[in-house]
VOGU-3710 file (C-alpha; in Angstrom, 3 decimals, decimal comma):
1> xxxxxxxxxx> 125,476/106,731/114,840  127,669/109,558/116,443  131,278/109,422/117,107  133,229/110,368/120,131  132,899/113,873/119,065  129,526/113,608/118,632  129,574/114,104/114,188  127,384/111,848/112,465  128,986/109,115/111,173  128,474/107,343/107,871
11> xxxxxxxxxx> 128,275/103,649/107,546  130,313/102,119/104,806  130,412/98,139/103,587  133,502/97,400/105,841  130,918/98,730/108,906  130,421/95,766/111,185  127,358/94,630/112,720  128,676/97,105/116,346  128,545/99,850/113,722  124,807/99,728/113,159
21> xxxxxxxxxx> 121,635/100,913/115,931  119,620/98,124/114,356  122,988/95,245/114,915  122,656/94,090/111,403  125,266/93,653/109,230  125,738/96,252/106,263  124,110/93,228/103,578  120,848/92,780/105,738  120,373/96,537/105,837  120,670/97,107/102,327
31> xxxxxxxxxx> 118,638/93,716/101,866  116,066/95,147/104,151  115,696/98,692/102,210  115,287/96,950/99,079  111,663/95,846/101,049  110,689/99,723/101,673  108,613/102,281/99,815  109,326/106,300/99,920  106,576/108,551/99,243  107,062/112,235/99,653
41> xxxxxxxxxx> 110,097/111,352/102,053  108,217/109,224/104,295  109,904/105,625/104,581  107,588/102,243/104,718  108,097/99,008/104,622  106,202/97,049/101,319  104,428/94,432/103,660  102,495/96,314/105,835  102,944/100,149/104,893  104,278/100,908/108,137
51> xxxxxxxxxx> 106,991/103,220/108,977  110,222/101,683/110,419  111,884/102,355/113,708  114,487/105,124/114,574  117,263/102,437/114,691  116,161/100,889/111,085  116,013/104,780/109,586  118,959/105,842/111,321  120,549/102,936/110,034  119,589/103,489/106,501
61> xxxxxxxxxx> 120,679/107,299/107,027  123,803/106,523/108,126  124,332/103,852/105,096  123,569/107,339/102,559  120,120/105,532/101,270  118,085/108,258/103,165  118,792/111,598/104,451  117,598/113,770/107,869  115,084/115,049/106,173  113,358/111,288/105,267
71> xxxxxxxxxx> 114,109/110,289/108,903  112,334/113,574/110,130  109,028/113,147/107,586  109,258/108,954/108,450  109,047/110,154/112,465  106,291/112,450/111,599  104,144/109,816/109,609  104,631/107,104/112,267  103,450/109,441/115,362  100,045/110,223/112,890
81> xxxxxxxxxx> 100,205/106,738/111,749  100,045/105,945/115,788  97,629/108,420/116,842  95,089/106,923/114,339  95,629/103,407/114,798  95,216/104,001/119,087  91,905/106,391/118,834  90,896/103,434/116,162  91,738/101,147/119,162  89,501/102,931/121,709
91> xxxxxxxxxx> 86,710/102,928/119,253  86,968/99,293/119,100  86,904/98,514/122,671  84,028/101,091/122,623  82,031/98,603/121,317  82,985/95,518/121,833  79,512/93,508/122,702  79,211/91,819/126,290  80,456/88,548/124,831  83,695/89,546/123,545
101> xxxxxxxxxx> 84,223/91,343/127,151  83,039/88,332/128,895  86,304/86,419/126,651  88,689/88,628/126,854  88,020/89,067/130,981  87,788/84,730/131,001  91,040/84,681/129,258  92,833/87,205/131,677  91,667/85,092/134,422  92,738/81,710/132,950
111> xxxxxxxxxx> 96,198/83,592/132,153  96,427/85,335/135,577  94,453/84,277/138,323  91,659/85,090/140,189  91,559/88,884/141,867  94,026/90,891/139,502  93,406/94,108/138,575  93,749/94,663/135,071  94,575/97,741/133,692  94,162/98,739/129,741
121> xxxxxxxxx> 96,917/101,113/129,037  95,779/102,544/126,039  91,671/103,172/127,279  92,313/103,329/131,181  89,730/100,164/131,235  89,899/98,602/134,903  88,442/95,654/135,700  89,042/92,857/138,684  89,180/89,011/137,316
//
């Protein structure tokens, strides 16, 4: 959070909900950082090992838990952490057999209609149903 003069601003416990990128009050931030791992700087959560959003990091920056340095590594790991996860996507719809296709195409009809082009953002997949 910056103020009018654009310095970083520090939250404190009299911060109010307006105060915070995420909108949560000061207790549910600290609640939620008491859920997170740090590992070489990188921030992640305890339930899924996932790296939070900017707003959540910012947050816990701001609040003096983390610095700019955690935020920077956390940013880093997620964009890997991303990378991975959508080339592990592509693979998957790589070889997905005829009967999952013929679902997943049945469901977009059901949901959709009949003659809308579908577009798959992620593997550039095009298909009428």
């Amino acid at each position: 959070m910056q103020n009018k003069e654009g310095m970083q601003m520090k939250l404190t416990n009299e911060s109010s909900q307006q105060d915070t990128e995420t909108g949560y009050t000061i207790q549910q931030l600290r609640m939620n950082f008491a859920t997170v791992h740090i590992n070489c700087g990188v921030v992640r959560w305890d339930s899924n090992d996932r790296v939070p959003f900017d707003d959540m990091l910012n947050d816990f920056r701001d609040l003096g838990l983390i610095d700019r340095a955690d935020v920077l590594l956390s940013q880093d790991a997620r964009e890997i952490d991303n990378e991975a996860f959508l080339a592990e996507y592509a693979e998957a719809q790589k070889n997905r057999s005829p009967e999952q296709i013929a679902e997943e195409r049945y469901e977009a009809r059901a949901a959709h209609g009949a003659g809308v082009k579908m577009v798959n953002l992620f593997t550039g997949e095009q298909y009428t149903t």
